[in-house]
C-alpha positions as CSV (number, residue, x, y, z in Angstrom):
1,X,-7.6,10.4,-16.3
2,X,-8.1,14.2,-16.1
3,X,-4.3,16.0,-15.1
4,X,-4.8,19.4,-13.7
5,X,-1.4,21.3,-13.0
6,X,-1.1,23.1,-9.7
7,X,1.9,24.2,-9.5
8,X,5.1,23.7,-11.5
9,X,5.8,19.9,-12.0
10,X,2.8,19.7,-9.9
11,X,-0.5,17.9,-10.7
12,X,-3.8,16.9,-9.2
13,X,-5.2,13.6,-11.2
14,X,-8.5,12.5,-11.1
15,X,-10.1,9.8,-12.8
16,X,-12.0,6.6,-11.9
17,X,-9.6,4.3,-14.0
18,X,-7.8,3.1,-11.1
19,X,-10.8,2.0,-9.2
20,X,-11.6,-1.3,-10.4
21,X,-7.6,-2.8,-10.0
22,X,-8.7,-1.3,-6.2
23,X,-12.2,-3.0,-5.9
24,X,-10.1,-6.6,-6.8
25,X,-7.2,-5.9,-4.1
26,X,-10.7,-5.7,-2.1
27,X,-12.4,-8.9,-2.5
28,X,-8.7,-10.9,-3.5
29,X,-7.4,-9.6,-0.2
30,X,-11.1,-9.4,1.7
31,X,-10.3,-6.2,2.2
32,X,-12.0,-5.2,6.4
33,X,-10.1,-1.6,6.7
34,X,-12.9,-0.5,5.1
35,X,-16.2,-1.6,3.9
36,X,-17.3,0.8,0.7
37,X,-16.5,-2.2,-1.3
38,X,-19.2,-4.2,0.1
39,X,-21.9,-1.0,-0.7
40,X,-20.8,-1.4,-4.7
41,X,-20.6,-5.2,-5.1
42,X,-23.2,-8.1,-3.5
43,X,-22.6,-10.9,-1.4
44,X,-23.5,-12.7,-4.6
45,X,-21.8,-10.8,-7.1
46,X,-18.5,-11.2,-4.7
47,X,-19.0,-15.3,-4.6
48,X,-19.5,-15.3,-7.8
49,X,-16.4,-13.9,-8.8
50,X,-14.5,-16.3,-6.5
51,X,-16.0,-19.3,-7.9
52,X,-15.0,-18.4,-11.7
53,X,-11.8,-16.9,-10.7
54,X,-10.5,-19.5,-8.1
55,X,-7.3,-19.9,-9.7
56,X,-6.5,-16.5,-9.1
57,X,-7.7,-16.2,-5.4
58,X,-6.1,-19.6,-4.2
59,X,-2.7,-18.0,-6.0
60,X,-3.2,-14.9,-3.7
61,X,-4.1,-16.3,-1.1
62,X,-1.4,-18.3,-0.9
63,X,1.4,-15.4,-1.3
64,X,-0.5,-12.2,0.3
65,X,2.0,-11.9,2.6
66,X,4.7,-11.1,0.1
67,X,2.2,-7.7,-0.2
68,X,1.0,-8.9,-4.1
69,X,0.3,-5.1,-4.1
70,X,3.7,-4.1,-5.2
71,X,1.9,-4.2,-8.6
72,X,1.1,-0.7,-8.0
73,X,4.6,0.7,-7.9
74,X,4.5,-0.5,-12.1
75,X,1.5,2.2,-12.1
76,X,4.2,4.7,-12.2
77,X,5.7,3.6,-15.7
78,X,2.1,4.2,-17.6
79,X,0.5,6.4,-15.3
80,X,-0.5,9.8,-17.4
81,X,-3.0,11.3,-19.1
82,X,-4.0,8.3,-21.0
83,X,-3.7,5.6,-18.8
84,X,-6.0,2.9,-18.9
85,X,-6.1,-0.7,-16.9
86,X,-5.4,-1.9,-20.4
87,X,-2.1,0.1,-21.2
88,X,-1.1,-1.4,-17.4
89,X,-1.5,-4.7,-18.5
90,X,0.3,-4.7,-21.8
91,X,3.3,-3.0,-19.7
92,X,3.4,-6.1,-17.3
93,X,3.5,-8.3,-19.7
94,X,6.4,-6.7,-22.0
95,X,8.5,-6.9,-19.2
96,X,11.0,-9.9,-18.7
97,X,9.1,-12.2,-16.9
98,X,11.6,-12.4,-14.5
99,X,11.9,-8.0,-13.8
100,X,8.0,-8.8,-13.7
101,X,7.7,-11.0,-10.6
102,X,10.6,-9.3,-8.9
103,X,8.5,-6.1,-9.4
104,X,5.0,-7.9,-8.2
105,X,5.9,-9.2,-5.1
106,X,8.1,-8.2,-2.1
107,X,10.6,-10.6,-2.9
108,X,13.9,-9.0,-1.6
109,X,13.1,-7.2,1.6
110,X,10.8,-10.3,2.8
111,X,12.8,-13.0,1.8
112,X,16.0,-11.9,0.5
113,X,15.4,-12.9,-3.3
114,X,16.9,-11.6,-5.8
115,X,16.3,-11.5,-9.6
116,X,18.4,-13.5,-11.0
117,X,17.5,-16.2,-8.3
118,X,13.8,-15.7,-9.8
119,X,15.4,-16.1,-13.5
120,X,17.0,-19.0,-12.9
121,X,13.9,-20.4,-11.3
122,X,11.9,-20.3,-14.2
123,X,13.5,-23.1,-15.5
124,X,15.5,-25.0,-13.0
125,X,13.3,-26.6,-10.4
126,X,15.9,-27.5,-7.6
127,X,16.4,-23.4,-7.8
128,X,12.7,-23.1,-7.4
129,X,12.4,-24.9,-4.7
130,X,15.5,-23.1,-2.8
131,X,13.7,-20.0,-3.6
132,X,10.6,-21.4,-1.5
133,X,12.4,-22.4,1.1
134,X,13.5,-18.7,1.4
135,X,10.0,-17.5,0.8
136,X,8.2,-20.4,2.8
137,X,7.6,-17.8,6.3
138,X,6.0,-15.6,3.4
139,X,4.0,-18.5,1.6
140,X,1.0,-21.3,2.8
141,X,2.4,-23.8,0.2
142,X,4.7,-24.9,-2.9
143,X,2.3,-25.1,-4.7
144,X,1.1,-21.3,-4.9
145,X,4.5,-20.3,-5.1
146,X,5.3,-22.2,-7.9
147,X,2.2,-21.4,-9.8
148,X,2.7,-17.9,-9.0
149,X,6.0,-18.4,-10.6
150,X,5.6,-20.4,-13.4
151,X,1.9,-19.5,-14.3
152,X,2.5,-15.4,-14.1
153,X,0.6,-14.7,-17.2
154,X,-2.6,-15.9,-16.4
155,X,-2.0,-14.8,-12.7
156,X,-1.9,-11.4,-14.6
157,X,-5.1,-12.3,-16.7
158,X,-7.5,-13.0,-14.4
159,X,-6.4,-10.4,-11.9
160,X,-7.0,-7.9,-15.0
161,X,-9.8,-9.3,-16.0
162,X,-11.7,-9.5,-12.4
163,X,-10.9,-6.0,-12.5
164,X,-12.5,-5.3,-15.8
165,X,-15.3,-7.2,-14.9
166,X,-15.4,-5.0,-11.7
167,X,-15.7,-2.3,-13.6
168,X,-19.5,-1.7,-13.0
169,X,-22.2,1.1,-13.2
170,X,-22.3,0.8,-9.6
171,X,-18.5,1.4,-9.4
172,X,-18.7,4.8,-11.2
173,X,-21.5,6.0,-9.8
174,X,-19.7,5.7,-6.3
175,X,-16.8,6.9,-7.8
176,X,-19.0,10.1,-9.3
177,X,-20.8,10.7,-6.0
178,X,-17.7,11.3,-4.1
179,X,-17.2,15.0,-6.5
180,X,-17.5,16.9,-3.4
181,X,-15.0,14.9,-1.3
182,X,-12.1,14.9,-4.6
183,X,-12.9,18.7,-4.6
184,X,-12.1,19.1,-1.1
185,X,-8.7,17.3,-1.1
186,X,-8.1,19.6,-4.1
187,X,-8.7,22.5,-2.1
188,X,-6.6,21.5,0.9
189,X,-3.7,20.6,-1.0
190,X,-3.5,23.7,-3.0
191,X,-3.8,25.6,0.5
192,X,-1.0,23.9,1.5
193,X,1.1,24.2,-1.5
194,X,1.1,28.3,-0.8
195,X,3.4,27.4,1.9
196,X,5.4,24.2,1.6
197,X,6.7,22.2,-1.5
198,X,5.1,19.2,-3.2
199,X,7.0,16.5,-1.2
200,X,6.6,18.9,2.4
201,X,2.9,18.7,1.5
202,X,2.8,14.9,1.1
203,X,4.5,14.3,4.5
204,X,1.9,16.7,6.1
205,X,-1.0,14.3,4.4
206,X,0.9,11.2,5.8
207,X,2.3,12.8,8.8
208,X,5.0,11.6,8.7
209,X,8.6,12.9,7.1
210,X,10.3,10.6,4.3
211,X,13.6,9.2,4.1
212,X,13.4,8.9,0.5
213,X,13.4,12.4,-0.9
214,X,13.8,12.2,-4.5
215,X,14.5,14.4,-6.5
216,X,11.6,14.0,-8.1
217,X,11.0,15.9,-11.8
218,X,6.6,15.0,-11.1
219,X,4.5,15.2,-8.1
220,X,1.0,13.9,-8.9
221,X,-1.9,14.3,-6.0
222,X,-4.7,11.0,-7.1
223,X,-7.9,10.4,-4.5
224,X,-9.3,7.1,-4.7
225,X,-12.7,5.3,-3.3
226,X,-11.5,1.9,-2.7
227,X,-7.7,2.5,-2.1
228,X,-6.8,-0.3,1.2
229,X,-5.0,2.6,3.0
230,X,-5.6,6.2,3.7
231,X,-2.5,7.1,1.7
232,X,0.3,5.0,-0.3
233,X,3.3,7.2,-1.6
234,X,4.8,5.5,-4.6
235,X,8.3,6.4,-5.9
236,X,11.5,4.6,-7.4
237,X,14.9,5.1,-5.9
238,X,16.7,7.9,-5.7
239,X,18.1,9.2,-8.6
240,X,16.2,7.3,-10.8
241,X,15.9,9.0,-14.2
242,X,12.4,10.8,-14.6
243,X,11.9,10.1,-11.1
244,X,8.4,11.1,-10.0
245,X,6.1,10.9,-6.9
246,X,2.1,9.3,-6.8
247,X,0.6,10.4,-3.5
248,X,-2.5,8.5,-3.6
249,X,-5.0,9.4,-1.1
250,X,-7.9,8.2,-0.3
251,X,-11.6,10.5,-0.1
252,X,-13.7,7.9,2.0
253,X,-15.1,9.6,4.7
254,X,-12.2,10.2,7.5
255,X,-14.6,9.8,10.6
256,X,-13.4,6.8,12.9
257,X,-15.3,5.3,15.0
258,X,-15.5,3.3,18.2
259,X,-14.5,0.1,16.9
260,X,-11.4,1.6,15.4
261,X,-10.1,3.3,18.2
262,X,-10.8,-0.1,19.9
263,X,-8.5,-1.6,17.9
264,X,-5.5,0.9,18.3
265,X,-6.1,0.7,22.1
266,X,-5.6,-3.1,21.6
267,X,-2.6,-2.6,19.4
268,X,-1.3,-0.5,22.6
269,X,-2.7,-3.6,25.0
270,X,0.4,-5.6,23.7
271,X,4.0,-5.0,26.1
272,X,5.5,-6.1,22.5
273,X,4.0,-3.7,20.4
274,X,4.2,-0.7,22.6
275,X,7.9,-1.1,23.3
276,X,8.5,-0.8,19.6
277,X,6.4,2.4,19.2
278,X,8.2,3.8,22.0
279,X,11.0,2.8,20.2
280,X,10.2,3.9,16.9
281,X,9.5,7.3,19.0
282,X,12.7,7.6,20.3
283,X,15.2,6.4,17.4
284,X,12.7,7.5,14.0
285,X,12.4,5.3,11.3
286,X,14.1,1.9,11.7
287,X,14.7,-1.4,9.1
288,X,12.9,-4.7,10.9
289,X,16.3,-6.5,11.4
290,X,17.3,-3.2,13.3
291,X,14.0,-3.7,15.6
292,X,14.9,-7.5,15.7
293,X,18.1,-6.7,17.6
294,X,17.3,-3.9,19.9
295,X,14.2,-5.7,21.2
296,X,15.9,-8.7,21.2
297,X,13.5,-11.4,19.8
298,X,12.3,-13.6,17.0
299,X,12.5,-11.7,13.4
300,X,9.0,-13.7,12.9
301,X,7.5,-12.3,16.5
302,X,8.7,-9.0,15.1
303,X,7.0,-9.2,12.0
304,X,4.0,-10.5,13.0
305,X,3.8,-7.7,15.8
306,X,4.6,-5.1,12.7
307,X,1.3,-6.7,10.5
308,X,-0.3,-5.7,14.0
309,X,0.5,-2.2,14.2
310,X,0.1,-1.4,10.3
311,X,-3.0,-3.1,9.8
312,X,-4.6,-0.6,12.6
313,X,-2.7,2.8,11.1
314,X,0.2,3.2,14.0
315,X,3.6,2.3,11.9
316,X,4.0,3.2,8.3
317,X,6.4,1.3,6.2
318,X,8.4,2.4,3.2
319,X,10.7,1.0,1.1
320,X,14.4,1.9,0.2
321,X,16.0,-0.6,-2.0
322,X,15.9,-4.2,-0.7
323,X,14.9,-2.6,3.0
324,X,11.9,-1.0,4.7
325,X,12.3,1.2,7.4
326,X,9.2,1.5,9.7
327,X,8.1,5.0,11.3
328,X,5.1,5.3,14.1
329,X,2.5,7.5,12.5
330,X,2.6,10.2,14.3
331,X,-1.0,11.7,12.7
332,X,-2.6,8.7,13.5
333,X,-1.8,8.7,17.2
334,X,-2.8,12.2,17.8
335,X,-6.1,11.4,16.1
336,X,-6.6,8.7,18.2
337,X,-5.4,10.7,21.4
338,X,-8.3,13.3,20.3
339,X,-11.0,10.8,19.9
340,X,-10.1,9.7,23.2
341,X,-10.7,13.3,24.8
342,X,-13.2,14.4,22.9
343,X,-15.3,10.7,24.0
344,X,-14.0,11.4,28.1
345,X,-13.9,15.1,27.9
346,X,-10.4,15.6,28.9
347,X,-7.6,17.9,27.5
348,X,-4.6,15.4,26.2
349,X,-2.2,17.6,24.8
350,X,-0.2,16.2,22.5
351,X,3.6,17.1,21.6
352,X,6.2,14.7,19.8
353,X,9.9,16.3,20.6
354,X,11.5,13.8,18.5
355,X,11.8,15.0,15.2
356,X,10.5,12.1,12.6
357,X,13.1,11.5,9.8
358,X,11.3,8.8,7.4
């Protein structure tokens, strides 16, 4: 991983090391916001993987919804010059098993799990099964759960080594094709670092502005190929000792098309969905439970409406402590807004008088 300082406490970090944790998120999750994946790995590569590794895709599958990709808030504690997929790994597993899974999953937002409960079911199996109960909205079955729980090291080892084995040629030649797209993203955030701080020039990338707001002693800038999202922001609570920010952003090409501006214009089709980004307009960032009771319905019509609007770019979520507060992506509708026009030739112009606090 190649660190290149662009201002103080300020780096730009490059490096295809990441990419193959990425390309397994891909084919665990069957990953359809984008489809670079598919160009790198076949159809028959892809089944072959989930025939040897079917342990590890019927545990996924089973506890997606608790957002397995937590794991990549733990990138932060090894993430430097000389990380390595390897280094990751041996970091997991030093940690108490229990600070492991509580880390891995979205345990206490989701389901209101704490880690002690997890510690104590380890080895008491009446706690384990109160702990499903609480996580059963979040989970297909016991038996994922409980193999997630009790079977976490070689959970661990077959999501590492899918992503070693995903590790290909292929992989860095994508990754090493894409110089001219990493250079760009260089180049637009040291524009923008002439005239706004680190964390101003992440929440012009995300449009959006955060709640959580550091301080932070390290901003580091990484692009990714396969990354699920455009951007993911990872950071620990404030005041957390050597506190530092990972803005990873991703360098496929930007271009949407129709079929994703179809799917926003669905998202919009909904009465339920556009009364919570009207209200997420109106009142900025907001925790679900908070949504739950001005709209007045079902926390699981609310969360399922949420999936809706993230999965096609609208809301954005971020976590403080045991909540996450959900803001309307206010970049992503004024894309959206200027397909629209530029497909119709009309003028839509667009102004937001609310001013986002995320």
């Amino acid at each position: 991983m190649v660190f290149e300082k662009l201002k103080e406490n300020t780096y730009f970090a490059y490096g295809p090391e990441l990419e193959p944790l990425f390309a397994a998120f891909c084919i665990l999750y069957d990953e359809t916001r984008h489809t670079e994946w598919t160009k790198i790995y076949s159809e028959a590569q892809v089944e072959d993987w989930k025939k040897r590794y079917l342990f590890l895709f019927e545990t996924y599958d089973c506890l997606k919804k608790l957002n397995l990709m937590d794991l990549l808030d733990v990138i932060q504690d090894v993430f430097d010059e000389k990380f390595t997929l390897d280094r990751l790994y041996d970091w997991l597993l030093s940690l108490p098993t229990e600070e492991r899974l509580f880390r891995l999953a979205d345990f206490a937002s989701s389901c209101g799990i704490t880690k002690d409960e997890i510690k104590k079911g380890l080895s008491d199996d009446e706690v384990l099964n109160a702990l499903y109960l609480k996580a059963g909205k979040e989970c297909s079955g016991f038996l994922g759960f409980s193999t997630f729980i009790k079977e976490n090291d070689r959970f661990l080892k077959d999501l590492f080594s899918l992503a070693k084995e995903m590790d290909t040629p292929a992989l860095r030649a994508a990754f090493k094709t894409c110089d001219d797209r990493i250079s760009e993203l260089r180049a637009s955030i040291i524009e923008k670092l002439e005239t706004m701080d680190a964390l101003e020039c992440s929440e012009s990338f995300m449009g959006k502005t955060f709640r959580n707001r550091g301080p932070y002693e390290k901003f580091c800038f990484v692009p990714s190929l396969l990354l699920p999202f455009n951007y993911i922001r990872l950071f620990y609570e404030d005041g957390t000792i050597h506190n530092k920010q990972l803005l990873l952003c991703s360098i496929r090409d930007k271009e949407k098309g129709r079929e994703d501006t179809v799917a926003v214009l669905k998202a919009f089709a909904d009465e339920t969905r556009y009364m919570i980004l009207k209200l997420l307009l109106v009142h900025g960032p907001m925790k679900g439970l908070d949504i739950v009771k001005e709209l007045k319905l079902a926390p699981s019509t609310i969360s399922h409406h949420m999936t809706e609007l993230k999965d096609c770019g609208l809301v954005t979520e971020e976590p403080v402590k045991t909540a996450k507060y959900y803001g309307i992506s206010v970049k992503r509708l004024k894309d959206v807004l200027d397909r629209i026009s530029k497909d119709f030739d009309v003028d839509i112009p667009f102004t937001c008088s609310y001013n986002q606090k995320q």
